[in-house]
C-alpha positions as CSV (number, residue, x, y, z in Angstrom):
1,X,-113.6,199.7,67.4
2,X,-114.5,203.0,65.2
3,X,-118.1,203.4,64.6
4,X,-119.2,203.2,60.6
5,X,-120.6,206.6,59.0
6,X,-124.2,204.9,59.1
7,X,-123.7,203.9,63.1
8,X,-123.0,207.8,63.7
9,X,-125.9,209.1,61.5
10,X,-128.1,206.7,63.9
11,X,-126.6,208.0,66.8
12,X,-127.2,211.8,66.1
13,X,-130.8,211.8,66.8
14,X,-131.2,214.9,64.7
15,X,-129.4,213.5,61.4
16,X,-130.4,213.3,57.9
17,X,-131.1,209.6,58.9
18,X,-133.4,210.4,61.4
19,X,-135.1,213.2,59.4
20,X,-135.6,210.6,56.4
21,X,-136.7,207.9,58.4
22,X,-139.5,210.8,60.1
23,X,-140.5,212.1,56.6
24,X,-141.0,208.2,55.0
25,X,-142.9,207.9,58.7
26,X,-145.4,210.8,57.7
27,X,-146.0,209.9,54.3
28,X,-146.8,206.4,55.1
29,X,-149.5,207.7,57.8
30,X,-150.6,210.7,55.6
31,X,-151.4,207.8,52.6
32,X,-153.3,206.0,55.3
33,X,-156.3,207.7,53.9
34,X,-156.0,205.7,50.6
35,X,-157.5,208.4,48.4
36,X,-157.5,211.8,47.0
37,X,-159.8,214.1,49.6
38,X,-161.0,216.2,47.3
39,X,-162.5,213.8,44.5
40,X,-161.7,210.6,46.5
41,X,-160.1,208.9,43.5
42,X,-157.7,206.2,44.4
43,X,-156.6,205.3,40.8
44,X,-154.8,208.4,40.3
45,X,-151.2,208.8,42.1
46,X,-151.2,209.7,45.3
47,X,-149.6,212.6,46.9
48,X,-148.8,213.4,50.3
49,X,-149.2,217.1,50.5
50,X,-147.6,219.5,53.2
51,X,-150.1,222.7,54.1
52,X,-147.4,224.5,55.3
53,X,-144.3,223.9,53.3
54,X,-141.9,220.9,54.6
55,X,-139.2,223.8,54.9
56,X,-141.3,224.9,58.3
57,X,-138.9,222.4,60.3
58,X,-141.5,222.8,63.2
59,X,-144.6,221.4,61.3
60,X,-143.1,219.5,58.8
61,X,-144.0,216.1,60.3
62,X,-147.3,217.1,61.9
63,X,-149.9,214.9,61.0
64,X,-152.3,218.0,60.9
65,X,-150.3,219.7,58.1
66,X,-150.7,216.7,55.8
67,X,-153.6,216.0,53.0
68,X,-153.4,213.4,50.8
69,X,-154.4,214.7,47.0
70,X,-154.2,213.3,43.5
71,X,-152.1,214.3,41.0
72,X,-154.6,216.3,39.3
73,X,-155.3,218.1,43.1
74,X,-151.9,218.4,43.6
75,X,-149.2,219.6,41.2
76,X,-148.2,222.6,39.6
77,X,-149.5,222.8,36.2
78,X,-152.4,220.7,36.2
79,X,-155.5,222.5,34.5
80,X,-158.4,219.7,34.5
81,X,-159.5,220.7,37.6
82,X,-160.5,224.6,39.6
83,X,-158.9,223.0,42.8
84,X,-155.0,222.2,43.0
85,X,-152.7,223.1,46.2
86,X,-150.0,224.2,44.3
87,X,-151.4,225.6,40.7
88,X,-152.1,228.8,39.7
89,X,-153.4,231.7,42.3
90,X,-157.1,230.9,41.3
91,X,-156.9,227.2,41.9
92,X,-154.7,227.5,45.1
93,X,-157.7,229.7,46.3
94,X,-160.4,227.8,45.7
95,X,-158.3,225.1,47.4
96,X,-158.3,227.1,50.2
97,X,-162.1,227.8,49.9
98,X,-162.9,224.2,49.6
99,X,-160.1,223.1,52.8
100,X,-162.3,226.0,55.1
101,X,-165.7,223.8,53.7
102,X,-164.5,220.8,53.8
103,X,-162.0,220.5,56.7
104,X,-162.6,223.2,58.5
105,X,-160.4,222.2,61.7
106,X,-157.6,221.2,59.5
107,X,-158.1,224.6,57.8
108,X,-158.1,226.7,61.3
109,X,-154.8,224.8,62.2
110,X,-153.1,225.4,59.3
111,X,-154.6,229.6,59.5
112,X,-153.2,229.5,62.7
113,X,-149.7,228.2,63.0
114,X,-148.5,228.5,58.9
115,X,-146.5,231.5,60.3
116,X,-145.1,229.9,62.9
117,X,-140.9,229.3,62.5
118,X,-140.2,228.3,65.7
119,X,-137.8,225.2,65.7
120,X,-139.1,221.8,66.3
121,X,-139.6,220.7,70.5
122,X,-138.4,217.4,69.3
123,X,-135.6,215.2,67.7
124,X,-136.3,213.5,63.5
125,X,-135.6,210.0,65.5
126,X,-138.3,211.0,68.1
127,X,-140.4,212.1,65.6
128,X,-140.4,208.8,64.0
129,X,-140.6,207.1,67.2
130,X,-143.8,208.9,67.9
131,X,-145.2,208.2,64.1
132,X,-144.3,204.7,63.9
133,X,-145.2,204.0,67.4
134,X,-140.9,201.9,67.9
């Protein structure tokens, strides 16, 4: 019997399948948290927010390259607060400022391997193996 599209998408461990499943994986543990970690709001919408961009295939689903922010800490455009990850140059600095005070391992990992573009050591389906513990 022929296998369905979706039975061949499982079986290539390194399909857009896979690589959804990982990415749903990460932001599930990243939200773990349960609040922003800046101002620890939880009424605000909650983002899971990559240090080094999700386009670095190698880090993308590292637990270390994840903070969870509000909306206000968080997107592009938003002026209520001096700190947002992906605002203007001023805010995105004193983000950083604030990540070397505040999380100041998370910040020296992120220093040291956000220039990194080697390719990932392992599979999306490992990956989510190894978040979701299956």
């Amino acid at each position: 019997m022929a296998k369905s599209k979706l039975q061949k998408k499982r079986d290539n461990r390194n399909s857009k399948y896979w690589k959804g499943k990982a990415d749903d994986a990460w932001k599930a543990e990243i939200h773990k948290v349960g609040q922003c970690e800046v101002c620890g709001r939880n009424d605000r919408q909650l983002h899971a927010h990559h240090l080094i961009s999700r386009t670095n295939l190698r880090y993308r689903h590292d637990l270390s390259n994840g903070i969870l922010l509000c909306s206000v800490h968080h997107t592009v455009g938003s002026y209520k607060e001096d700190i947002c990850a992906e605002g203007d140059l001023r805010q995105v600095d004193n983000f950083k400022t604030w990540m070397e005070e505040n999380r100041p391992g998370q910040y020296q990992w992120w220093q040291e391997h956000k220039e990194d573009k080697r390719r990932p050591e392992k599979t999306y389906q490992e990956i989510y193996e190894e978040l979701t513990g299956v």
